[in-house]
N, C-alpha and C positions, 0 to 999 in steps of 0.2 A: 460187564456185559461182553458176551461174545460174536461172533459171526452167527449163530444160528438166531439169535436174541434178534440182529438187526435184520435175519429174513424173514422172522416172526414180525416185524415189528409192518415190512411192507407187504404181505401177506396178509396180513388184518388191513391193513389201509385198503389195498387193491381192491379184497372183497364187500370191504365196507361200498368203496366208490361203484364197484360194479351193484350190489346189491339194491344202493340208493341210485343209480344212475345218473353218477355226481361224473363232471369232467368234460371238457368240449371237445375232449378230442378223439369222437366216435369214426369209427371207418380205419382207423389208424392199426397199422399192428398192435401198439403196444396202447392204451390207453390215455397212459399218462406214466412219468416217468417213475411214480413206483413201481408199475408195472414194467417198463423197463429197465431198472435196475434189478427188480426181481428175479426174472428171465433170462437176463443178460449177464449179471453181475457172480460174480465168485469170491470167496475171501481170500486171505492173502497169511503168508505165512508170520507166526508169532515170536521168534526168537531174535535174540537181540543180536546186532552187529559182529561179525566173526573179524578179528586181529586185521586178519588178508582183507577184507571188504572195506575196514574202516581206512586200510591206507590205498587202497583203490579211491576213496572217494574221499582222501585229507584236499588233493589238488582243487577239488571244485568245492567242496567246503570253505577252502582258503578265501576264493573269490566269493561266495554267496554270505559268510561271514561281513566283507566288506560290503555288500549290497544292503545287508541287516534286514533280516526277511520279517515283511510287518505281521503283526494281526489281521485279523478278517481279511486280510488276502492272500489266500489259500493261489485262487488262479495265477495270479500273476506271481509270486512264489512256485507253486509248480512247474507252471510252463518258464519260468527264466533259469529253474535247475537242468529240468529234460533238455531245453535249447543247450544251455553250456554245456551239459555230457555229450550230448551230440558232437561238440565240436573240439572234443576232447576226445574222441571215439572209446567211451564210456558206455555200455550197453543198459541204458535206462528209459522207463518209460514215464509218461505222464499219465496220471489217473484221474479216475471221480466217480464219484457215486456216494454212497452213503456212512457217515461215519461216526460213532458213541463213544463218547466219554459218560456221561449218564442218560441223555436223548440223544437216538439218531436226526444229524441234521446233513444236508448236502454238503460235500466238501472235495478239496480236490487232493492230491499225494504226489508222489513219484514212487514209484516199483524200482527196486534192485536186487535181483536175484529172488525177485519171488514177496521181498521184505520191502514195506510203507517205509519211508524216507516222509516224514512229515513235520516240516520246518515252520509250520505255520502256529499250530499249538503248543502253549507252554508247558511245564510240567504241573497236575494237581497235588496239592494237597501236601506240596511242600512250604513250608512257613518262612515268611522272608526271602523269599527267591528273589532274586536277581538275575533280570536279562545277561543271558551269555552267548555273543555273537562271532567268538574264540571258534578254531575246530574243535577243542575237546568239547566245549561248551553242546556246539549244534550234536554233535555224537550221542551226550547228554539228554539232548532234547528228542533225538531220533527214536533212544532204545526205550525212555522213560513215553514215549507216544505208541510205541509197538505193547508196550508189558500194558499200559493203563487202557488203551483204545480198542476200538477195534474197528475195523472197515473193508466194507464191502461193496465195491463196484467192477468196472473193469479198466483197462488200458487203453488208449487211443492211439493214433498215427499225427505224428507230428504235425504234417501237411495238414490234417483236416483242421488243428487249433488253430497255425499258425493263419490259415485261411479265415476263420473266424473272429479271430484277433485282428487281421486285416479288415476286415467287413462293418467289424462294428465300433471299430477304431478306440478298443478296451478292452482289458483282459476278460472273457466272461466264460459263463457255463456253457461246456457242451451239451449237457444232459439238461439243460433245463434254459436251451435259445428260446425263448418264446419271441423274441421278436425275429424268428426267422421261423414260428409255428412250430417249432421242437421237431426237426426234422428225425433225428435218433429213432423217437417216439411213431414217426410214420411207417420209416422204412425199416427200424432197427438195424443191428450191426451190420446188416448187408453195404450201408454203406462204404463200410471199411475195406470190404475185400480185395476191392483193385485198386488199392491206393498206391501201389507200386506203379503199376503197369499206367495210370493215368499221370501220376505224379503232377506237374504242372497244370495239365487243362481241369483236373478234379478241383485244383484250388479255385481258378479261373470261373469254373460251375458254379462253385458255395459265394466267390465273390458276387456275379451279377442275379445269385438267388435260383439258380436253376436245382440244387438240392437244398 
């Protein structure tokens, strides 16, 4: 499956839900977060790890290696590689949106130069595999996630996870808060724009619920 596979795939959802008038969340930009990843969302490039990038990113491998990044937690895997590149001054981002191996289902990533860094998925379809929490190991796991997967969402701003991760005291979905009413989903990406220029009091907003 490709990137065009998983806009098809929320493209027929959208219009299904608009058609049936399925969804609560009328008046909203975006309907629901198919619709928002739809609109919002871009794929990301397909080649696997270049010499120069893998040893850009053996230092934080080293560490996320020793953290032994789990199953089904994509977010909290995500966001604890994006935080440590940060403070590595690493130029990486944290993701989400939607991602296939055979169905698209929600998921989260990190972005590096364009390329999914996805520590969360094993490799398919290999016989007897065996977890490898090594750097060449995760390298393994990154490029064999890039060649077999495919995914499509977009990038976030640190502050705005790190703020929701505050809030609801657990790593969780940005695209898919619903106990904070899917804010993404109201205002779409506009939230993001002045995440600079607000920095602290933006967080301070998502904490007492004001976006």
């Amino acid at each position: 499956m490709n990137t065009p596979d998983i806009k098809s795939f929320l493209r027929l959802t959208a219009e299904m839900m608009d058609k049936h008038n399925m969804g609560s969340l009328r008046g909203y930009k975006h309907r629901s977060m198919y619709h928002l990843v739809l609109a919002e969302g871009h794929g990301f490039k397909t080649e696997a790890l270049t010499p120069d990038e893998e040893l850009t990113l053996k230092p934080i491998l080293e560490v996320m290696g020793r953290r032994k990044p789990e199953l089904r937690m994509c977010y909290m895997n995500a966001y604890n590689m994006a935080d440590l590149a940060r403070t590595m001054h690493v130029d990486m981002f944290y993701a989400e949106g939607f991602a296939a191996g055979i169905i698209p289902v929600t998921h989260a990533w990190n972005v590096f130069r364009g390329k999914v860094l996805d520590l969360t998925w094993r490799p398919r379809g290999i016989k007897g595999y065996v977890n490898d929490d090594s750097v060449q190991g995760l390298i393994n796991r990154i490029n064999s996630n890039i060649v077999d997967n495919s995914y499509h969402g977009f990038e976030f701003p640190m502050v705005y996870m790190t703020a929701l991760i505050y809030k609801h005291e657990a790593y969780v979905s940005g695209i898919d808060d619903w106990e904070g009413r899917w804010p993404l989903c109201k205002y779409g990406l506009e939230l993001f724009k002045d995440k600079v220029r607000r920095g602290r009091r933006f967080k301070k907003e998502v904490l007492v619920g004001k976006v």
